[in-house]
C-alpha positions as a Python dict, from the first residue, in 0.01 Angstrom:
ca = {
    (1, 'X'): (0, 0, 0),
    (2, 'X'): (-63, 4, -351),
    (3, 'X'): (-334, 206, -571),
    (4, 'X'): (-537, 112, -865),
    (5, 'X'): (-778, 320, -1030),
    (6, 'X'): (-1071, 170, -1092),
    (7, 'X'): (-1279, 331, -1483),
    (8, 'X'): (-1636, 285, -1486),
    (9, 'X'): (-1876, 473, -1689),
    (10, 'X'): (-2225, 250, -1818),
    (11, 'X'): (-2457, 139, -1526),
    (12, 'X'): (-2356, -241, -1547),
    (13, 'X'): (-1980, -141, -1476),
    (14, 'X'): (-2116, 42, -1165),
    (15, 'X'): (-2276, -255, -1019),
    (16, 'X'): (-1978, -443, -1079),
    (17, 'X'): (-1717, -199, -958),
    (18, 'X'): (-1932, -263, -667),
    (19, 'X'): (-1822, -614, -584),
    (20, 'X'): (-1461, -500, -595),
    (21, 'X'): (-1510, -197, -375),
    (22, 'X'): (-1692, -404, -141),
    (23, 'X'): (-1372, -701, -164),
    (24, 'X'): (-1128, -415, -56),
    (25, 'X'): (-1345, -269, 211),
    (26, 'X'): (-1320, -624, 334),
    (27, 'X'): (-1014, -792, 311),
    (28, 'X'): (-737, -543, 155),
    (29, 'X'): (-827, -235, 284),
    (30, 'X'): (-462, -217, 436),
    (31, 'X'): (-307, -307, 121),
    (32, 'X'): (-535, -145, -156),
    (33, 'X'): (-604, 220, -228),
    (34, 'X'): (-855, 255, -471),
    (35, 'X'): (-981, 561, -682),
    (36, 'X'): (-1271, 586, -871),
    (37, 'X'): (-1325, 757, -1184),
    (38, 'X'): (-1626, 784, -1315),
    (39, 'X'): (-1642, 893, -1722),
    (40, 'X'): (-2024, 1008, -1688),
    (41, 'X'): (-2122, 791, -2050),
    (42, 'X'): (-2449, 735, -1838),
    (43, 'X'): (-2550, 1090, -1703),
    (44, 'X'): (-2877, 1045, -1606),
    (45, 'X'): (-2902, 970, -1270),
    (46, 'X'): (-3169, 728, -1230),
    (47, 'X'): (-2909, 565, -1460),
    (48, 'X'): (-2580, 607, -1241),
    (49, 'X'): (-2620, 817, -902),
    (50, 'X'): (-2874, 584, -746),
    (51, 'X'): (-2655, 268, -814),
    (52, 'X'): (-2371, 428, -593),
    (53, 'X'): (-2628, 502, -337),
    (54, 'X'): (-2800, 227, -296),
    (55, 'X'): (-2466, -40, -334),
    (56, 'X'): (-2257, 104, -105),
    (57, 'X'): (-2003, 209, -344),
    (58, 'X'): (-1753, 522, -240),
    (59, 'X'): (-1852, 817, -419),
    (60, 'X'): (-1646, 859, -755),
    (61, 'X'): (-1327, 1085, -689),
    (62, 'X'): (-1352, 1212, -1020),
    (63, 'X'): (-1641, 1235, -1338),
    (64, 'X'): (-1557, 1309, -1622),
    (65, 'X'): (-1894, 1437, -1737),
    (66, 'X'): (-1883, 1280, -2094),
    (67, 'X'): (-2226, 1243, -2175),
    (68, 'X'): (-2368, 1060, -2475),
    (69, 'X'): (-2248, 1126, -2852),
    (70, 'X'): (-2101, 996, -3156),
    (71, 'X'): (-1822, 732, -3049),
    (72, 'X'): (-1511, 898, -3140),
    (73, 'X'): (-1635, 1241, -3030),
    (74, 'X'): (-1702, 1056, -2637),
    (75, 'X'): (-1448, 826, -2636),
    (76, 'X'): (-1205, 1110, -2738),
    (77, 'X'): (-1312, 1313, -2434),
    (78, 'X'): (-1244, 1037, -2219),
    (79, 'X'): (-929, 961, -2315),
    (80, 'X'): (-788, 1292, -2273),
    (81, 'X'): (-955, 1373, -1914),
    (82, 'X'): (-819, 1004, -1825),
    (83, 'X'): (-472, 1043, -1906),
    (84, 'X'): (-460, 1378, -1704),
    (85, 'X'): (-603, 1157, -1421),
    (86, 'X'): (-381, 864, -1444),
    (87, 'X'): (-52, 1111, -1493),
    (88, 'X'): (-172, 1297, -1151),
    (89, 'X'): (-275, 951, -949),
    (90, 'X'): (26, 723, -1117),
    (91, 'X'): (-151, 453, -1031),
    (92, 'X'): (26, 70, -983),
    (93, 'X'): (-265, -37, -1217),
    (94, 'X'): (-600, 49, -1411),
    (95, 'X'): (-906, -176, -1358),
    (96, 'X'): (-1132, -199, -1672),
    (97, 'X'): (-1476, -390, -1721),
    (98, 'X'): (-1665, -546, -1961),
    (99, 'X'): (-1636, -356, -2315),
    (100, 'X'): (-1771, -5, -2319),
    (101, 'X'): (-1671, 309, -2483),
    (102, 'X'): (-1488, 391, -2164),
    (103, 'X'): (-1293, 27, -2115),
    (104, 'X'): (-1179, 112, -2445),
    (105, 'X'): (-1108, 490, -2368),
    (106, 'X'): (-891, 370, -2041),
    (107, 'X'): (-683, 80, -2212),
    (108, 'X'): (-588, 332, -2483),
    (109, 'X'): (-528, 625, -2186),
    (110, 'X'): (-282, 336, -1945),
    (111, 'X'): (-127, 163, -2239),
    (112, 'X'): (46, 478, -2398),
    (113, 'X'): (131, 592, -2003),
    (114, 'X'): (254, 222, -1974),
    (115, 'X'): (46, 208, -1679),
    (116, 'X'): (-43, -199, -1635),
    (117, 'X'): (-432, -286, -1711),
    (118, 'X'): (-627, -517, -1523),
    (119, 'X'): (-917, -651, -1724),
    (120, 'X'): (-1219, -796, -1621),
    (121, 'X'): (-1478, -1028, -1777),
    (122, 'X'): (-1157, -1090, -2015),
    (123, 'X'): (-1215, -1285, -2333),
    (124, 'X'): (-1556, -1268, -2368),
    (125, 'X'): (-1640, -1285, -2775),
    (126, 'X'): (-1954, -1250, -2986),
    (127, 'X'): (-1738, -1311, -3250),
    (128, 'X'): (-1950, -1029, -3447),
    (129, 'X'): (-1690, -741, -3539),
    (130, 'X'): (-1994, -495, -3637),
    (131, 'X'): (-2046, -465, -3237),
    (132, 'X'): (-1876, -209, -3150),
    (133, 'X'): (-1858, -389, -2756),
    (134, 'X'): (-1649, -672, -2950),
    (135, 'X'): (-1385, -456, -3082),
    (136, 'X'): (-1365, -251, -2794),
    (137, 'X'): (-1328, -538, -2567),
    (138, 'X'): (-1062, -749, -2787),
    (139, 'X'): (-863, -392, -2777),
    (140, 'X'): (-843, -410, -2406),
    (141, 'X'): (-770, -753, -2368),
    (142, 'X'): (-454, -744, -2586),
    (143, 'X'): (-355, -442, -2411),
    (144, 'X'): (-390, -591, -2017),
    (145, 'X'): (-124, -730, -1799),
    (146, 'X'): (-409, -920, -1606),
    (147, 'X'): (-720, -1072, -1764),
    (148, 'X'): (-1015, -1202, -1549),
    (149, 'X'): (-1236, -1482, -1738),
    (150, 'X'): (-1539, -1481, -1561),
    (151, 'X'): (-1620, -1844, -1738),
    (152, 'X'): (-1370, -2112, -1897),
    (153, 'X'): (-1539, -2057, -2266),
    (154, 'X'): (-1352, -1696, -2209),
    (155, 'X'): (-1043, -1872, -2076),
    (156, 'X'): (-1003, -2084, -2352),
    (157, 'X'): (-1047, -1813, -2639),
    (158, 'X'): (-801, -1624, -2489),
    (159, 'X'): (-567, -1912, -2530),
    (160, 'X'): (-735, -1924, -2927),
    (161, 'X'): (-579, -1549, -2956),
    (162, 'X'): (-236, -1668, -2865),
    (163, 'X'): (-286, -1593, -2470),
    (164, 'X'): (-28, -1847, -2315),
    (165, 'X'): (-124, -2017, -1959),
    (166, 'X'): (224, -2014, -1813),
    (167, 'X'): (357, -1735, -1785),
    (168, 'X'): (566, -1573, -1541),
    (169, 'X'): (579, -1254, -1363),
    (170, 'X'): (624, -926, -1356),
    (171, 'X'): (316, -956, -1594),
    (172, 'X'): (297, -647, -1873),
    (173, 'X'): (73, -677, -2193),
    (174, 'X'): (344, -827, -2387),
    (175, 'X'): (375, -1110, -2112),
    (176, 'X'): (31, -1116, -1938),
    (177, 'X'): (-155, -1367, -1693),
    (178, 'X'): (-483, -1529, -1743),
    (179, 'X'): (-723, -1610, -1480),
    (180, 'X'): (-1069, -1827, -1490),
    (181, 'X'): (-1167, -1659, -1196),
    (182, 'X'): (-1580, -1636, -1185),
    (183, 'X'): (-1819, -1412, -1232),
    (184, 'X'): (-1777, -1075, -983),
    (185, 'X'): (-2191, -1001, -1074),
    (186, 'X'): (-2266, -1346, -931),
    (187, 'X'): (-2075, -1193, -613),
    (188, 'X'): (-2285, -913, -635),
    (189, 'X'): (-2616, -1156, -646),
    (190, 'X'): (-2542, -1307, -356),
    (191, 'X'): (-2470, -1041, -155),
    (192, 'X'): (-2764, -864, -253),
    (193, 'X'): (-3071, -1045, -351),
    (194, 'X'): (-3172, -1027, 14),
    (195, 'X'): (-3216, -673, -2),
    (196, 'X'): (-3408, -666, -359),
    (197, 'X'): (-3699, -428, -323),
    (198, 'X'): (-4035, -422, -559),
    (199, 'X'): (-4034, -120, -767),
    (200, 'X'): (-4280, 82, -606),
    (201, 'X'): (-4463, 198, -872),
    (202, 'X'): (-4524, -178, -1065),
    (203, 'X'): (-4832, -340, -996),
    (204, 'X'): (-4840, -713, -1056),
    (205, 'X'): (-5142, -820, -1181),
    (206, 'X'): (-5144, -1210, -1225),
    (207, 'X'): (-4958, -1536, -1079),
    (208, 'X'): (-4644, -1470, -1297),
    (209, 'X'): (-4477, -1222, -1541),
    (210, 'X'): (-4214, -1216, -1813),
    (211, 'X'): (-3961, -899, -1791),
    (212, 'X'): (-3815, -783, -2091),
    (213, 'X'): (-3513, -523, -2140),
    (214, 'X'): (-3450, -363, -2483),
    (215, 'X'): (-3182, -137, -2539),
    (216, 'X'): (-2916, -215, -2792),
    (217, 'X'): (-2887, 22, -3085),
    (218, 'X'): (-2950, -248, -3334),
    (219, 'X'): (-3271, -330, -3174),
    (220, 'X'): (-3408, -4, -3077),
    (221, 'X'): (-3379, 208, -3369),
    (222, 'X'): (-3443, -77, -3655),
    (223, 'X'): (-3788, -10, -3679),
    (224, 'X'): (-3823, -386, -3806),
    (225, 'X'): (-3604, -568, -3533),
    (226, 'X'): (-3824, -308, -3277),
    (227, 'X'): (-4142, -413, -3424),
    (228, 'X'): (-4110, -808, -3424),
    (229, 'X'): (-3946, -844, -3063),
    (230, 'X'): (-4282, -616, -2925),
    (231, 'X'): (-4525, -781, -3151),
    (232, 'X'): (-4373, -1096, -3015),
    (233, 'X'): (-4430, -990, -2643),
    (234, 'X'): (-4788, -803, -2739),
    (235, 'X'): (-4948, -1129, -2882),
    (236, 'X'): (-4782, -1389, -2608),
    (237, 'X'): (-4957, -1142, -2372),
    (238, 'X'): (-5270, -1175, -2488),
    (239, 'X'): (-5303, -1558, -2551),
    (240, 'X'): (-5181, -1615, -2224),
    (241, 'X'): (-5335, -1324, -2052),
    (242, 'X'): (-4958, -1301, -1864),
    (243, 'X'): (-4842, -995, -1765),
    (244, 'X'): (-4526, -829, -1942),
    (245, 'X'): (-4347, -549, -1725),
    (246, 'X'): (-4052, -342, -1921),
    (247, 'X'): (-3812, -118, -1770),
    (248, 'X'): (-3724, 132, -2079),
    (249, 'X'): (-3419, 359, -2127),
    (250, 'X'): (-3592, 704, -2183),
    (251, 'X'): (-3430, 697, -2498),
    (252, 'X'): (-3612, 387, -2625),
    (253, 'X'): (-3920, 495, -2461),
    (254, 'X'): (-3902, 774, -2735),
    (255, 'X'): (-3828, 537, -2993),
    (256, 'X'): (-4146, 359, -2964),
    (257, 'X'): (-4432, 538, -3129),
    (258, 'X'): (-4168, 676, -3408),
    (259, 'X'): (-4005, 301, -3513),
    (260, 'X'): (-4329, 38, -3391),
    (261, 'X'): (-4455, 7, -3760),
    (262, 'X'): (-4813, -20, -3820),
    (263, 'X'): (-5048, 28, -3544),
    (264, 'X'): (-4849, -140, -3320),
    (265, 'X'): (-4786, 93, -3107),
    (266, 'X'): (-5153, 204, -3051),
    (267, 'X'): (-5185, -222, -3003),
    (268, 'X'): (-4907, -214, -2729),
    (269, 'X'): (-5000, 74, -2553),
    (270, 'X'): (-5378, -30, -2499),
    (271, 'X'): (-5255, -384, -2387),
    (272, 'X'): (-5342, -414, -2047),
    (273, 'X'): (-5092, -666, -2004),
    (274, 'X'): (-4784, -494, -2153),
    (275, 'X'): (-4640, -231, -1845),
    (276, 'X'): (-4385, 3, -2007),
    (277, 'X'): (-4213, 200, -1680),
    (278, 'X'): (-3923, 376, -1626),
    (279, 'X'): (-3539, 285, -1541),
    (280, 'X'): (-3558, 77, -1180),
    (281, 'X'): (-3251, 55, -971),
    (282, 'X'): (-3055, -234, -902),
    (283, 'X'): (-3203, -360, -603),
    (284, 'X'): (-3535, -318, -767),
    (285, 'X'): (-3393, -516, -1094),
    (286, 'X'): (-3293, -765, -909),
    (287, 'X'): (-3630, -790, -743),
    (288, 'X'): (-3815, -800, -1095),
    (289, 'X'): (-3552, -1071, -1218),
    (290, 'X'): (-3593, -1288, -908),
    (291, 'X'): (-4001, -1273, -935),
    (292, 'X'): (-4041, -1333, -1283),
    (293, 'X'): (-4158, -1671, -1459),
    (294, 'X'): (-3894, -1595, -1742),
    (295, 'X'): (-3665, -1331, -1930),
    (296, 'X'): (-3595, -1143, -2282),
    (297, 'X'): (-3316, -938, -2301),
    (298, 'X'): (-3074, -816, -2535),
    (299, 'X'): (-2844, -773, -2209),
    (300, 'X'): (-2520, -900, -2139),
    (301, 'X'): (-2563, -887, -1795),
    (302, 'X'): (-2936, -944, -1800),
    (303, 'X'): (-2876, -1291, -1935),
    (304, 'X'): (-2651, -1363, -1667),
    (305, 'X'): (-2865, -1227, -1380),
    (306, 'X'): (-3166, -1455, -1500),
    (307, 'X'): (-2898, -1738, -1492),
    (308, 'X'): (-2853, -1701, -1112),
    (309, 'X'): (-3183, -1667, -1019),
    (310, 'X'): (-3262, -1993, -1211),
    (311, 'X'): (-3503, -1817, -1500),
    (312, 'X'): (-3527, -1921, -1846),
    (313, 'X'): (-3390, -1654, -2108),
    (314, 'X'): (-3464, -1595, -2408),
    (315, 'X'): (-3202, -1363, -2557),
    (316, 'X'): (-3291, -1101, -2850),
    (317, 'X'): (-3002, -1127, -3030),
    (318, 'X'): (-2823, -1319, -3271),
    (319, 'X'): (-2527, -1449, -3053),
    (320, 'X'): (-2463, -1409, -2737),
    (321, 'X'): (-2132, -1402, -2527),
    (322, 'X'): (-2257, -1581, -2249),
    (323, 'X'): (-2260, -1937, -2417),
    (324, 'X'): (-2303, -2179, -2113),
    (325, 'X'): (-2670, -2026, -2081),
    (326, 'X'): (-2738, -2173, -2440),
    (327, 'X'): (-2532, -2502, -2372),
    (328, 'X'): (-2732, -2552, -2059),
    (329, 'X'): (-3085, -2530, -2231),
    (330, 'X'): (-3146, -2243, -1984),
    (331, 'X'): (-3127, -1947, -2308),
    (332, 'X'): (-3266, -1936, -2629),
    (333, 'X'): (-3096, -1738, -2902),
    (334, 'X'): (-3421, -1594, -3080),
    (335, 'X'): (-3257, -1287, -3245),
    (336, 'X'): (-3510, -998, -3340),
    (337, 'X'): (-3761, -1294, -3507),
    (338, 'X'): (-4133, -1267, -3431),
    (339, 'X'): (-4145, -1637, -3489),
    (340, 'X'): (-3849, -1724, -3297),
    (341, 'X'): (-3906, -1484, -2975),
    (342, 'X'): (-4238, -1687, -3001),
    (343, 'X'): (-4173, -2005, -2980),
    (344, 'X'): (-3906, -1971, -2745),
    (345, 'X'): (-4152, -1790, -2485),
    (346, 'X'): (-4367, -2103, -2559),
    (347, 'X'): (-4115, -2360, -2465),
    (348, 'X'): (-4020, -2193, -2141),
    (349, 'X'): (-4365, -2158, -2113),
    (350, 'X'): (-4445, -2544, -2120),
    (351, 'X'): (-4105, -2670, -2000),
    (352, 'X'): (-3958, -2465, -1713),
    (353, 'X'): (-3548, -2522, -1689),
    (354, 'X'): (-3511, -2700, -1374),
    (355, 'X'): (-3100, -2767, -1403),
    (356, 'X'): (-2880, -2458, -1370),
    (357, 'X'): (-2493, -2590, -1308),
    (358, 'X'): (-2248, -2361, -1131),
    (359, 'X'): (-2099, -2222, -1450),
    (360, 'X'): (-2019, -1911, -1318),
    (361, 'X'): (-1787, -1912, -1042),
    (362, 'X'): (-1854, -1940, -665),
    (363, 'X'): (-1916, -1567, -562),
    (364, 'X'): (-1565, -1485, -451),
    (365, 'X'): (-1413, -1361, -738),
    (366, 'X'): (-1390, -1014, -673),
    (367, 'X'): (-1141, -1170, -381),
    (368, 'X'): (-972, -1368, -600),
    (369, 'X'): (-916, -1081, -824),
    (370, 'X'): (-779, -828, -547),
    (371, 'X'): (-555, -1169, -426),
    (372, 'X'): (-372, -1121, -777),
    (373, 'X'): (-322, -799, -899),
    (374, 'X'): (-153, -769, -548),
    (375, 'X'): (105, -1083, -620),
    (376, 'X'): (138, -975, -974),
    (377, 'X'): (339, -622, -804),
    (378, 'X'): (548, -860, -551),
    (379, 'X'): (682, -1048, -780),
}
């Protein structure tokens, strides 16, 4: 039996910690111990408790409580209550994911303990240093044993950064194995977009609607980048009479009346089309995402979600890390540009993507992952 401890800490690492959890459960649950530490960088729980709920996933066996704050001050915390963790578990290895404050916070915690990372969604690059998701996420990768590509374009820039394709075990960061393995939220979509349930409190009002999600820093409190991606959605609503429905971070709810410039946010709020609501679960996401006619998002894991369910996205930001949705035609790159956001809703609009290739793995790669971190310690 061997035991990893598995760091998550932001919502999307939750629903993908998920697909893992659930792979054990199934097929390793002889072989596998897994513990669960949870940092607590999302502490509300409408944000984090109802995701373990409703997903099935074993209750955290520790939270660290972090809270928001500056990033040195919460990544800080984390690292020291992780490395009293990982010194009491001693754990065969650490599982990371994606590129948060606390991915970053646990490849700094296992690589000084010389406690083997596993990494996934490995090699995933904006190629846009002033994110701080890019740095965190090349940190990890060049400090993991095991890195998980969820697409080729990830594959190969790992091999870019020097990553060799060949090598041999035992597997530490200064000889580590790369994997194209898939995508573990496409897992995750499968499994559960039978059970997606309408958020209870949304009314839809017409035929079809667009959902948006805004919540990157750079978006939400630049009072210009704010204004042009809602004046965008506020004026598409009203020539096409289309309902928009946007789940909102409390946070950025806040945000609204003090950065919408103008009277903006007097227009938005009396637009009977534009539904501002509160944070909906997963299940209920996935409901919105699988309903709607298309998406904006400056998500990550938004952009992928809309991918699976075969929606057009267009993606408020100026690069993205998910390049097949771009290289498909199914994503627009619009950035924070009135004009852009615009005319991309308009093409979707008028042209609906009908051609969505498997670009994202076949839904077993939380299997596939489980498969090798356990031959990487029999070696």
């Amino acid at each position: 039996m061997i035991k990893i401890v598995t760091v998550i800490g932001a919502r999307p690492q939750i629903i993908k910690a998920a697909a893992l959890s659930r792979a054990i459960a199934k097929e390793y649950s002889g072989r596998i111990t897994e513990v669960i530490v949870h940092t607590g960088q999302h502490y509300d729980a409408n944000m984090s408790q109802i995701f373990f709920e409703e997903l099935g996933i074993p209750a955290p066996d520790y939270n660290l409580g972090v809270g928001s704050g500056q990033h040195g001050r919460q990544t800080a915390r984390m690292i020291e209550g992780l490395e009293n963790i990982l010194l009491e578990e001693k754990p065969d290895f650490l599982v990371l994911y994606g590129d948060t404050n606390s991915t970053l916070a646990g490849a700094i915690s296992a690589s000084k303990l010389h406690i083997p990372i596993a990494h996934i969604e490995a090699g995933l690059r904006s190629f846009n240093k002033t994110m701080p998701e890019e740095i965190n996420r090349i940190m990890c990768d060049h400090a993991s044993a095991l890195l998980f590509s969820p697409t080729i374009t990830g594959y190969n820039n790992l091999i870019r950064e020097g990553f060799k394709t060949g090598n041999s075990g035992p597997f530490t960061s200064d000889n580590p194995a790369i994997y194209h393995c898939g995508d573990v939220m496409y897992d995750n979509t499968l499994h559960f977009s039978g059970l997606a349930q309408k958020p209870a409190d949304v009314l839809i009002t017409g035929e079809k609607y667009i959902l948006a999600t805004i919540h990157r820093d750079n978006n939400t409190d630049n009072p210009v980048r704010l204004s042009a991606i809602f004046s965008a959605l506020h004026h598409f609503s009203l020539k096409h009479k289309q309902q928009v429905i946007i789940p909102l971070h409390p946070r950025t709810s806040g945000l609204l009346q003090k950065n919408l410039t103008g009277n903006l946010f007097a227009d938005v709020s009396d637009n009977q089309f534009i539904g501002i609501i509160p944070p909906v679960s997963f299940l209920e996401m996935t409901w919105l995402e699988k309903n709607a006619s298309q998406i904006l998002t400056d998500s990550g894991g938004v952009q992928k979600e809309a991918y699976f369910f075969r929606k057009p996205c267009v993606i408020a930001r100026p690069e993205t890390e998910w390049v097949e949705i771009v290289y498909t035609g199914a994503g627009i790159i619009a950035d924070a540009d009135e004009t852009r956001i615009t005319q991309a809703l308009e093409f979707f609009e008028n042209n609906p993507v009908i051609d969505f290739p498997a670009v994202f793995g076949d839904g077993k790669a939380a299997e596939f992952i489980c498969g090798e971190i356990l031959k990487a310690l029999v070696r």
